[in-house]
N, C-alpha and C positions, 0 to 999 in steps of 0.2 A: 516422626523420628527427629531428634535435635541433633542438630550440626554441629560436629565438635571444632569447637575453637584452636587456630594454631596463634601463636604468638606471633606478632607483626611487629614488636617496638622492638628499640634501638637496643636495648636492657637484656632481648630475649638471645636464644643460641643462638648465633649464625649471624644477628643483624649488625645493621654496618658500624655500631660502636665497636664489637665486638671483633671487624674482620678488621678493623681500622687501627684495634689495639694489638692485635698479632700480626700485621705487619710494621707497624714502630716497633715492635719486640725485636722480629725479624732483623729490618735494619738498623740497631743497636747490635744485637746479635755479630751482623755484616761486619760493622763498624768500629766494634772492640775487637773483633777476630782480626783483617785486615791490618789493622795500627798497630796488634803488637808484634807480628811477622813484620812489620816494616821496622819496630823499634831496635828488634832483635836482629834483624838484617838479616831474616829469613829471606824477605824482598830485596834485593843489593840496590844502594843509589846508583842511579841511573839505570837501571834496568827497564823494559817495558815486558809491561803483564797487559792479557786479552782480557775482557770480561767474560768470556764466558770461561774461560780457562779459569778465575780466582771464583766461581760460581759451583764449577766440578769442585775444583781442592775445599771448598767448605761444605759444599752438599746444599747450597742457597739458589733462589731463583735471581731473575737477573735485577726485579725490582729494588730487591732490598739491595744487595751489591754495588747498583749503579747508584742508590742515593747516599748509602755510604762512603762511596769513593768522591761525589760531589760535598760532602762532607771533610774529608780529609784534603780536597784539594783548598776548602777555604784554612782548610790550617797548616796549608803551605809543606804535607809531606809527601801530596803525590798531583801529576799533572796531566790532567785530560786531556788529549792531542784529536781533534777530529778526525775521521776515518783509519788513528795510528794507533789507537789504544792508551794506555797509560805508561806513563813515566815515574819512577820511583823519585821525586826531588832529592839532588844531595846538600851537603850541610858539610860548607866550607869552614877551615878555621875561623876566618872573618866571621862569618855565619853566626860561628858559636859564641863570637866575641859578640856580637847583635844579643844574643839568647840570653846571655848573662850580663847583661847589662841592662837591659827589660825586666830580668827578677832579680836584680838588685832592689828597683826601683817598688815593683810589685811584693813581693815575700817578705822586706823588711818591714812592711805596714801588716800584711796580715803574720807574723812573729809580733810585731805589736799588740795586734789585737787579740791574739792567743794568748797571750799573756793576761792581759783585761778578763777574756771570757773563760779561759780553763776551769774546768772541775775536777773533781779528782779522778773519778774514772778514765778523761782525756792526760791527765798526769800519768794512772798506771801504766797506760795502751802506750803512751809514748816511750817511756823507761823500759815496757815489756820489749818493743823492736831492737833499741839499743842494746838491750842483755840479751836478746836472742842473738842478737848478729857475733856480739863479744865471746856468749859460749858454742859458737859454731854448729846452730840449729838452723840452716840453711842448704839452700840446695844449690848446686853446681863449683863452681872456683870460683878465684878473687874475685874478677872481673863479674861474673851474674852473682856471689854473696852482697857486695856493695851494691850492686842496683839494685837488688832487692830490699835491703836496709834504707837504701838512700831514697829510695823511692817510696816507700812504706810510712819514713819518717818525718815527708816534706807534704806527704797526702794528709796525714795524720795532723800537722800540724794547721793548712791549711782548713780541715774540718773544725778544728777545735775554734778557728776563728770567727766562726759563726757569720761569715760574709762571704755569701754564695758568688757573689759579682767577682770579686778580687779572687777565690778559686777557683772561677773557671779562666780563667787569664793566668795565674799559675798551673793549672795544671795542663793546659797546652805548651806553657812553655815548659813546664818540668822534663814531659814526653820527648818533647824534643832534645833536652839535652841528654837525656838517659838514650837515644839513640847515641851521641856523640861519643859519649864512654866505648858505645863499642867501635865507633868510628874511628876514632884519634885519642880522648880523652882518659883510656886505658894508660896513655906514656904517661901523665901527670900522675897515676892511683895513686893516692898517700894515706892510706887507710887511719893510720896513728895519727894522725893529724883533723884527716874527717872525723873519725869518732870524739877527739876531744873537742873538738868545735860544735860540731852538735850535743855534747852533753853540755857546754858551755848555754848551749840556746835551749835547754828543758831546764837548767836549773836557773835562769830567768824567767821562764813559761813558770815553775814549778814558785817562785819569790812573786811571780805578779805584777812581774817589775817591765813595764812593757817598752822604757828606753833601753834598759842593759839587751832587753831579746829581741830587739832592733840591730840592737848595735854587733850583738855577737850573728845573729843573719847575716849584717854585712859583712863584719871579716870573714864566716863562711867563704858568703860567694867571693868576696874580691879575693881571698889567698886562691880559688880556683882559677878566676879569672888571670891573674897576674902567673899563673902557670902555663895554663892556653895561650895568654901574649908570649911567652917566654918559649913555646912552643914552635908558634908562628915566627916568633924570630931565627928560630933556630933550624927551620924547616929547609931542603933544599931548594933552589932557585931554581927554574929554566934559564936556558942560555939561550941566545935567539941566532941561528947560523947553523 
């Protein structure tokens, strides 16, 4: 009688490619869930969360959880304390001033290079975001319509620039400041101002012109920027006594 064959390589059901590729899922999974409770300030800065407690609230084991969170603390939004658990990091004015002045430096190159590499499809999807947000096809108020536009249109654009290295360094820092919006950066909202500044940076993306979509990036971020200082200036002091 012949022995029937089970499958023993990497390729087959159950073997360790396979169990290897469903827990990277997993903590990915972990790790986009986590980051956007923290973006949203479901998590509040400075808060301490257990792991096995942020393990129940997603229904995750601890593996994926714990290398997600080892993840998020290399991008500086949450802090693993030995035997204390986790800390939600906060994000000072200053902080933000740090944020935006890192994608200054970063997003005005890939708005460059958006420009260079666009096609038209990346031209539609981008015009599509701006018209969705303009005719009020979004979900929540001001403050989550704008992130959701601004967020949508800076990810979009980043893709369009066809350099993976320069997007993953904007979009850590994008994350970051779209928590600030809900932090502090809600006093600056200037919507009428954000939407002309960004349609100013699609219709250099859209001419191909990749110094004008440079250059309108930067007044972007720096009319933000010089709002958050104007912020920061304007912020109460402590008194010492």
């Amino acid at each position: 009688m012949a022995r029937t064959s089970h499958p023993t390589s990497a390729a087959g059901a159950g073997g360790p490619a396979e169990r290897k590729a469903t827990a990277g899922s997993l903590t990915e999974q972990a790790y986009q869930a986590i980051k956007e409770k923290i973006i949203t300030l479901y998590f509040l800065p400075g808060q301490y969360l257990n792991e096995q407690a942020i393990c129940e609230l997603l229904h995750l084991g601890r593996t994926p959880v714990h290398q997600a969170l080892q993840r998020l603390q290399v991008e500086g939004l949450v802090d693993i304390v030995p035997r204390k658990g986790v800390i939600i990091q906060p994000d000072s004015i200053g902080r933000i001033l740090e944020i935006l002045d890192a994608r200054l430096v970063v997003e005005t190159e890939i708005a460059r290079k958006a420009a260079e590499m666009a096609e038209a499809d990346d031209i539609a999807a981008l015009q599509a975001i701006l018209d969705r947000h303009a005719q009020g096809e979004h979900g929540g108020g001001a403050i989550d319509a704008f992130v959701e536009c601004d967020r949508a249109f800076h990810v979009k654009i980043s893709e369009t620039s066809r350099n993976h290295v320069l997007g993953d360094f904007a979009r850590v820092l994008h994350e970051r400041s779209t928590r600030s919006w809900y932090l502090h950066l809600w006093q600056t909202l200037d919507t009428v101002a954000s939407d002309r500044q960004h349609r100013a940076i699609l219709a250099a993306i859209r001419a191909g012109d990749g110094d004008a979509a440079a250059a309108a990036m930067r007044e972007h971020l720096t009319s933000l920027r010089e709002r958050v200082a104007h912020l920061q200036q304007t912020a109460p002091r402590r008194t010492l006594g």
